[in-house]
ROMAR-376517 format. One record per residue: residue in one letter; x, z, y of N, C-alpha, C in turn. Coordinates in steps of 0.05 Angstrom, whole numbers, plus 5000, padded with zeros to 4 digits. Each point is the difference from the previous one (the first is absolute). Layout:
<sites>
AXZYXZYXZY ...
</sites>
This chain:
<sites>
X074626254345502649924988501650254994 X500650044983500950234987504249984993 X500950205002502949995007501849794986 X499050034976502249804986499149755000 X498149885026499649765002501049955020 X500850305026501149945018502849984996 X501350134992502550014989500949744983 X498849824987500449804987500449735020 X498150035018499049755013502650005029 X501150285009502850045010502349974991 X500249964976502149984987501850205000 X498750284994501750214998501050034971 X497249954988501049984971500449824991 X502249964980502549774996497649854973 X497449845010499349844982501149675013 X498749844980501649715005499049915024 X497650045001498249885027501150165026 X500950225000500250165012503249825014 X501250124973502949815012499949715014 X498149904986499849665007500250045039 X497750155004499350155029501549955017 X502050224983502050075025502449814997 X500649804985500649794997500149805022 X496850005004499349655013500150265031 X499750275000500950055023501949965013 X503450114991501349995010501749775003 X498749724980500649755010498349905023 X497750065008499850015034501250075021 X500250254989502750175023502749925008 X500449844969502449845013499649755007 X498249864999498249735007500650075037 X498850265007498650085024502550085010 X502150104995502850085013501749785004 X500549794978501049725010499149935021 X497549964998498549785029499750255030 X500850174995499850165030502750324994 X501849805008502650294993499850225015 X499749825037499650245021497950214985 X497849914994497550304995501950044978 X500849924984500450134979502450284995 X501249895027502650245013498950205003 X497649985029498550105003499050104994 X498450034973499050204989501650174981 X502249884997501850194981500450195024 X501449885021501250165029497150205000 X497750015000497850205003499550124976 X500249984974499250114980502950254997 X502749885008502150165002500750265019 X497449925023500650205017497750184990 X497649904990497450214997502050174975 X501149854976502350214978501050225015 X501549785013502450335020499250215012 X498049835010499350205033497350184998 X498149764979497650135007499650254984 X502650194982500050224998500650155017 X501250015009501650165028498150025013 X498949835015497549975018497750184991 X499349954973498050184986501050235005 X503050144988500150234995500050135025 X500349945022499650095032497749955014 X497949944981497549935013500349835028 X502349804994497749815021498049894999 X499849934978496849855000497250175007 X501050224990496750225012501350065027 X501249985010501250145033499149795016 X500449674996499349915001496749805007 X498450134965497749985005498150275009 X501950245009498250195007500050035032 X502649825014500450015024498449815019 X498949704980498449805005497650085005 X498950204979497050264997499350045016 X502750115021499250215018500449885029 X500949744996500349875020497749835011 X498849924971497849825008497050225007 X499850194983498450275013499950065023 X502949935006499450195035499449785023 X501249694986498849775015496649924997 X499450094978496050005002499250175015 X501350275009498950165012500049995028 X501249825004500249955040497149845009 X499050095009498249865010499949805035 X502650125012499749875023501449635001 X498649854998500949764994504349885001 X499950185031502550005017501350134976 X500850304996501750084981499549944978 X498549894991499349874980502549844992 X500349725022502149724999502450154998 X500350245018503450095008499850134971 X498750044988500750224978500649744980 X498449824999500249714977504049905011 X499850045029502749885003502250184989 X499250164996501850184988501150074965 X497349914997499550004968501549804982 X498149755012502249834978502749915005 X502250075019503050035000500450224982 X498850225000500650224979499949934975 X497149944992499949874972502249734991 X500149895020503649694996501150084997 X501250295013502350084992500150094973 X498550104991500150074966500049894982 X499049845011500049684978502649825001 X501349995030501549905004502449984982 X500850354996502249944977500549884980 X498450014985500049874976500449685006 X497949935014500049715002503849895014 X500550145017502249925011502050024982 X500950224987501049994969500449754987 X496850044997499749684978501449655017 X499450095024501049745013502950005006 X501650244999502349915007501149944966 X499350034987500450034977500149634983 X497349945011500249754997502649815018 X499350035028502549915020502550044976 X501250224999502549974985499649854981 X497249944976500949914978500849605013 X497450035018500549635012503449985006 X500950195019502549915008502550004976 X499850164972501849984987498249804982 X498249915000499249704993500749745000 X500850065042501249745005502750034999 X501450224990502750044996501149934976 X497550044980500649904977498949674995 X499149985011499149655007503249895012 X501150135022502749845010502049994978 X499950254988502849964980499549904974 X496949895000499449824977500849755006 X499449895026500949775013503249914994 X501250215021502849984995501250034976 X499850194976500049854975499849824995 X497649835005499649734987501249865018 X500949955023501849795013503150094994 X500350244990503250014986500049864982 X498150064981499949794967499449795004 X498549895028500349734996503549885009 X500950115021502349885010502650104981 X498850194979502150074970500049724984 X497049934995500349744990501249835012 X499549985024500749655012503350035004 X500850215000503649974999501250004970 X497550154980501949864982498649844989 X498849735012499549774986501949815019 X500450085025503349925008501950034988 X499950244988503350044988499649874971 X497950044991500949794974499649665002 X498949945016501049755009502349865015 X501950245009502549985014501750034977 X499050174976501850034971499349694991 X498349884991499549884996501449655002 X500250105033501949725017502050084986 X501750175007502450114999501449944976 X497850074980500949904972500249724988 X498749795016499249775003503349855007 X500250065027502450005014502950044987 X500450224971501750104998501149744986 X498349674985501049884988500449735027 X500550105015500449675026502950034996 X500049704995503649985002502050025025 X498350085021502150115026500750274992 X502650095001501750185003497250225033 X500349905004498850125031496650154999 X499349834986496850034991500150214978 X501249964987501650234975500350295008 X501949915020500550365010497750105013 X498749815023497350105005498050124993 X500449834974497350124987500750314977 X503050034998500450214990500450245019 X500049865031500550335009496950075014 X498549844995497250065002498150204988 X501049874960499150184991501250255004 X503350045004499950275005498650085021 X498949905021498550075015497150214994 X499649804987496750074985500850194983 X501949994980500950214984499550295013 X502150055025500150215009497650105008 X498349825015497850045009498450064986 X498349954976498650074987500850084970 X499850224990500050124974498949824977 X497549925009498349844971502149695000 X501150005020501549644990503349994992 X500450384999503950014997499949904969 X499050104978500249924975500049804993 X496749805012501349685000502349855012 X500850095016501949895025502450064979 X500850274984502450044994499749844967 X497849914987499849914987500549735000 X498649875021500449785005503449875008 X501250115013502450065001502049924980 X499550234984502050034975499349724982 X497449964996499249744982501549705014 X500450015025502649845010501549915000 X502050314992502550054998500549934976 X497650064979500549954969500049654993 X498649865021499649694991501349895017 X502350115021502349815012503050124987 X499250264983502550025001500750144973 X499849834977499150064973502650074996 X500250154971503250054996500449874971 X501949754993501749915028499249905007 X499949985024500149785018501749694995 X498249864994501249725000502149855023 X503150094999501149825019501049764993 X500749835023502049664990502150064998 X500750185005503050125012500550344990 X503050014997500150345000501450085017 X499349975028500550115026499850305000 X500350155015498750264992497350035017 X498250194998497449975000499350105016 X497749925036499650185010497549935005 X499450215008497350025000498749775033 X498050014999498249805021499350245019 X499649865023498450195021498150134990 X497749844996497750105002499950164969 X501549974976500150264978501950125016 X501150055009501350255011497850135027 X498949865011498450155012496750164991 X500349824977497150104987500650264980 X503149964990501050234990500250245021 X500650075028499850125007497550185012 X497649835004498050045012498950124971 X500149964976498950154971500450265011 X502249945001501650354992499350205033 X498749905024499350155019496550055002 X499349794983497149954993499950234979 X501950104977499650064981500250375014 X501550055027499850335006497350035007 X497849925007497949985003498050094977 X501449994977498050064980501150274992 X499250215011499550354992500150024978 X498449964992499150014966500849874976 X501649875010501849784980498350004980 X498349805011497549934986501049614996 X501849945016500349674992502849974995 X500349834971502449964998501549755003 X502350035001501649805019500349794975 X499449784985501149804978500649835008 X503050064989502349845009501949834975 X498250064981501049994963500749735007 X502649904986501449794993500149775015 X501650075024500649915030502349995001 X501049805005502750015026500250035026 X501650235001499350145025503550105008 X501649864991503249985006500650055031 X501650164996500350065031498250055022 X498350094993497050125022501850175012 X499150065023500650335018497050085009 X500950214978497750195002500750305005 X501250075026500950195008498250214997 X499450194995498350264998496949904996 X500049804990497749894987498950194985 X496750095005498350074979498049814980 X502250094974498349864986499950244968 X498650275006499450104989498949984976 X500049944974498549964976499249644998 X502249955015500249664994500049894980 X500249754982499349914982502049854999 X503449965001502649895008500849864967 X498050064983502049924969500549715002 X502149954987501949794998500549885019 X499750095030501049825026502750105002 X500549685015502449865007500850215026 X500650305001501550095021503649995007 X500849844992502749995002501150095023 X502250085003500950015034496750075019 X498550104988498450085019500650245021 X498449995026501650205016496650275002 X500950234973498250145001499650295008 X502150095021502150265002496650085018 X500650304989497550215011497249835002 X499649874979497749934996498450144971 X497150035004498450204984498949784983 X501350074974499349944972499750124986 X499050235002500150214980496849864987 X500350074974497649984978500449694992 X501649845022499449704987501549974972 X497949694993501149884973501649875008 X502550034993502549705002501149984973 X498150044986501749884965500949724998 X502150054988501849755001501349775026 X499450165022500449955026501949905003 X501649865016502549925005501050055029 X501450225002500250135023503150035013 X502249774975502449964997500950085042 X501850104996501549995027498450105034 X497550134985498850055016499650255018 X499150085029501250225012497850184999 X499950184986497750204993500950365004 X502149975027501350225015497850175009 X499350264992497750165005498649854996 X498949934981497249874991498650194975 X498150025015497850224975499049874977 X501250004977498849944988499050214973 X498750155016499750234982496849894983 X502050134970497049874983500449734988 X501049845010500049705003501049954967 X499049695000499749914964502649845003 X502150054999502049785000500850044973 X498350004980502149834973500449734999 X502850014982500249684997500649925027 X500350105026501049845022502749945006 X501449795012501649975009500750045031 X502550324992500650105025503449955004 X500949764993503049975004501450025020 X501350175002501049985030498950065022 X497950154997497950035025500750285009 X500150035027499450255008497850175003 X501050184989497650284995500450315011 X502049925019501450275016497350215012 X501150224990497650195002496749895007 X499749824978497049904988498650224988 X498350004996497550264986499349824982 X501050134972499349964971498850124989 X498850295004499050174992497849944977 X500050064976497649914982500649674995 X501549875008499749705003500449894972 X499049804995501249924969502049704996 X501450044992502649865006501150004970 X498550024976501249844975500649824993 X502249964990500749715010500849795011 X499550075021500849925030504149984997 X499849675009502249985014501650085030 X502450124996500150185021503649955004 X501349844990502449924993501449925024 X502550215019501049995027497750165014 X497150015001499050175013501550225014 X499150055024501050195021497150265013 X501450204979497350214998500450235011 X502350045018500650215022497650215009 X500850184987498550205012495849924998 X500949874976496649914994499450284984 X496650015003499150204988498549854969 X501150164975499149894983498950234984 X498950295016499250134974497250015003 X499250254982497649985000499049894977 X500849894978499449814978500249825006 X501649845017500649635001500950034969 X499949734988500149894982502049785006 X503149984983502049845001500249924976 X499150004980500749994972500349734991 X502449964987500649675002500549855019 X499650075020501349895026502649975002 X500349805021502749804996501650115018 X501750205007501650155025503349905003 X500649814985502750085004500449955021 X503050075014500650015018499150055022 X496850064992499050175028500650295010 X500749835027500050355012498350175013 X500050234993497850234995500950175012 X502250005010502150305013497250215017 X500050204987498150215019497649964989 X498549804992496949974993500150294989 X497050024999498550144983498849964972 X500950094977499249804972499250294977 X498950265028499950224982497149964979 X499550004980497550014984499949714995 X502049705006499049834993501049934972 X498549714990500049944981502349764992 X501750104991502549814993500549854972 X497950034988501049994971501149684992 X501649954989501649724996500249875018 X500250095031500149875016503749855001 X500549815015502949915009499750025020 X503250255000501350065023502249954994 X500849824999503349974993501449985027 X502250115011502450005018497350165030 X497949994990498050165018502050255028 X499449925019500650195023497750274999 X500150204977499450215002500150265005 X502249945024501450205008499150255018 X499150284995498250115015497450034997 X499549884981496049924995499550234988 X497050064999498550194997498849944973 X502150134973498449814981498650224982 X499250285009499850204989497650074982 X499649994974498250014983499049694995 X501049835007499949644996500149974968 X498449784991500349914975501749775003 X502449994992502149874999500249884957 X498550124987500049824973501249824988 X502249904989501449794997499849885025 X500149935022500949995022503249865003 X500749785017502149875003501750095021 X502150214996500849945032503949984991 X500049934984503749855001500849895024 X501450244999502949985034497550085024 X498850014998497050165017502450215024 X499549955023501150235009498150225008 X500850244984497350225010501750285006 X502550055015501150075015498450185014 X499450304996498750255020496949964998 X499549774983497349994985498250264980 X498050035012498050224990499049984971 X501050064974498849854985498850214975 X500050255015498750264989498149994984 X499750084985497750044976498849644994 X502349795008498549774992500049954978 X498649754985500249974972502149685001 X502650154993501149674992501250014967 X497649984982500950014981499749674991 X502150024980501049704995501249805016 X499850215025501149745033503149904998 X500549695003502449915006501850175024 X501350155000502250105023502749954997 X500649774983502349855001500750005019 X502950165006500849955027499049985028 X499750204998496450005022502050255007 X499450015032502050185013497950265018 X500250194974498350285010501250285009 X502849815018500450275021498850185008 X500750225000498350245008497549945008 X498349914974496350044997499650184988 X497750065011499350264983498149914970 X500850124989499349964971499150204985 X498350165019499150264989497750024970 X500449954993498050044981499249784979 X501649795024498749754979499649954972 X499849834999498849874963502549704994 X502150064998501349764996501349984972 X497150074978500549954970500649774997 X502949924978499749784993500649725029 X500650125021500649845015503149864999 X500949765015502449865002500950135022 X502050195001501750025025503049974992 X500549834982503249935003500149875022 X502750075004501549965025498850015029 X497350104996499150205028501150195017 X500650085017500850175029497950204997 X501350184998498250384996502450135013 X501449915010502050225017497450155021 X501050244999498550165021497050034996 X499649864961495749935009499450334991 X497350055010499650264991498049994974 X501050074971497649884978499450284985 X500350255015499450264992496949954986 X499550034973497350024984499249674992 X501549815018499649704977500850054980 X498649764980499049944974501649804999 X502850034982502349764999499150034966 X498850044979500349954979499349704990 X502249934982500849674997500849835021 X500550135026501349795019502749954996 X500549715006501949944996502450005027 X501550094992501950175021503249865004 X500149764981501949895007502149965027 X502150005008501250035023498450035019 X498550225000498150105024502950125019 X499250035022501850125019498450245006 X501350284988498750265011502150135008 X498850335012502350115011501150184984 X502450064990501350134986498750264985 X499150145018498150204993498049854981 X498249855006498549904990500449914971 X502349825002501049934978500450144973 X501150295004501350204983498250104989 X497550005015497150144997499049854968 X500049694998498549884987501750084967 
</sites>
């Protein structure tokens, strides 16, 4: 047999038969490692130590020290001839030769020992895994069958069974993550089919809410700090929801458009990002309430308090706001007022630097003190407006009504009040060093003498 028949028939060289070979080989090998893992450790554990070791070993000649010490051992044991030293010499011999052998093998056996014991260590925490995931399952095929009741429950006509079954789910809610979204979903879809807006009464009593929507309203909004990620949103769209107290209620990026908040009680509660377009929020208490961001066009804010509220960015076009009480509210940042309904709201102190005023009504407006500095004020309404020590520096009130609009010492640095109405306005004491009065109308303005002589 000549080389390239030996070489072929090994499968060194890459022919088909050759590959086929080593093919149907190493599907034995793994045939033969499935059905016996221990050897199969085993001989990795021995093929790994002959790799490591059996250089080292070579390069220090144990193996000839070894087989040259055996040479001379068994030489000098043929050479005894007296039977007696003969045995004592044999008893001596093979503990010597065990010992040499010994290492390795003992090696190899502790070697195995550790692999068995992190065997059965990895056998226990396979176990205990699998009795976690089983008792993962079996609590939550409890808990969705306790959602399940609960939800079942939520239509029994006992008042009692009602609340039960809603403070349950918040139970489950809190308890498990995978059932807060249904739970807060389920919820709100409730609130939307008992308490449609309007609400159908026999009577026009005034309106209050039921236990169990006032308690399901509360448990949303404690169910709802739970979600980090404001990943679920609160829909609450076209509800009557008159007079809720929802004291520091989170309802972050809520879904509030066209609900019935009237006289709602919403002071230091987190609404920032929600939709409340066209909301009705008439008379309602929204005292430090965040509503930064928030979609309020078109809403109705009559009369409501908004005393140092966060408006920041908020959009408020439109929006009725008529008696509103906006003390020391923050409105800059780009809030958006434009067209908005202000009269007679008072604003004394807010912040309204960078916002957007354009045709808004402010008529007889409490603007006294506000921060209205660089504001787009644009045809803008504020007749008889009091804006008294008002900031109104580099704003734009061109074309703006200031009929009689009382701008005691404001500053008026720079402004833009082309073409504006300030007959019979109050400018005693205003500071308008670098305003833009070309075409304003100046009729019985009240200025200060100096001032006067100037024009």
């Amino acid at each position: 047999m000549n080389l390239g028949v030996i070489i072929r028939r090994w499968g060194i060289f890459p022919r088909r038969e050759a590959i086929r070979r080593w093919k149907e080989f190493g599907t034995r090998i793994g045939t033969w490692r499935r059905a016996h893992p221990t050897g199969w450790i085993a001989l990795c554990i021995l093929l790994g130590f002959t790799v490591l070791f059996g250089p080292v070993l070579w390069g220090i000649g144990w193996g000839s020290l070894l087989a040259h010490s055996a040479s001379h051992a068994l030489k000098a044991y043929r050479a005894i001839n007296n039977p007696i030293d003969k045995v004592e010499a044999y008893s001596k011999l093979a503990p010597a030769l065990g010992l040499l052998l010994a290492a390795p093998l003992t090696f190899l056996g502790f070697t195995l020992a550790f692999w068995r014991t992190w065997n059965q260590h990895r056998d226990g925490e396979l176990a205990t895994r699998k009795l976690d995931i089983e008792s993962l399952a079996a609590t939550h095929k409890l808990d969705v069958e306790s959602f399940a009741k609960a939800v079942e429950q939520l239509g029994h006509n006992e008042i009692s069974i009602r609340l039960g079954a809603v403070l349950a789910l918040e139970l489950r809610g809190k308890a498990s993550s995978s059932l807060l979204s249904p739970i807060i979903q389920v919820l709100c879809a409730y609130i939307r089919e008992k308490r449609p807006n309007p609400v159908q009464r026999d009577d026009d009593s005034p309106a209050r809410l039921p236990t169990d929507i006032q308690l399901i309203l509360e448990i949303i909004s404690r169910l709802k700090i739970k979600d980090k990620d404001n990943q679920i949103t609160v829909d609450l769209h076209d509800t009557d929801l008159s007079g809720v107290s929802w004291f520091q209620a989170t309802l972050n990026s809520a879904n509030l458009s066209k609900a019935k908040l009237n006289r709602a009680k919403l002071n230091r509660a987190d609404l920032s990002g929600a939709d409340l377009r066209g909301a009705d929020l008439s008379e309602a208490n929204l005292i430090e309430t965040n509503l930064r961001g928030a979609d309020l066009r078109g809403a109705k804010l009559n009369g409501a308090k908004l005393n140092g509220a966060d408006l920041r960015g908020a959009d408020l076009s439109r929006a009725k706001l008529n008696g509103a009480d906006l003390r020391g509210a923050n409105l800059s940042s780009g809030a958006d007022l434009s067209w908005a309904h202000l009269n007679e709201a008072n604003l004394g102190e807010a912040d309204l630097s960078r916002a957007t005023l354009g045709g808004a009504h402010l008529n007889e407006a409490d603007l006294s003190k506000v921060n209205l500095s660089k504001a787009y004020l644009n045809e803008a309404y504020l007749s008889k407006a009091y804006l008294n020590e008002a900031d109104l520096s580099w704003a734009n009130l061109r074309g703006a009504d200031l009929s009689w609009a009382d701008l005691s010492w404001a500053n008026l640095i720079e402004a833009n009040l082309v073409e504006a109405d300030l007959s019979g306005a109050n400018l005693n004491g205003a500071n308008w060093d670098g305003a833009d009065l070309d075409g304003a109308d100046l009729k019985g303005t009240i200025l200060d003498p100096a001032r006067l002589s100037a024009l």
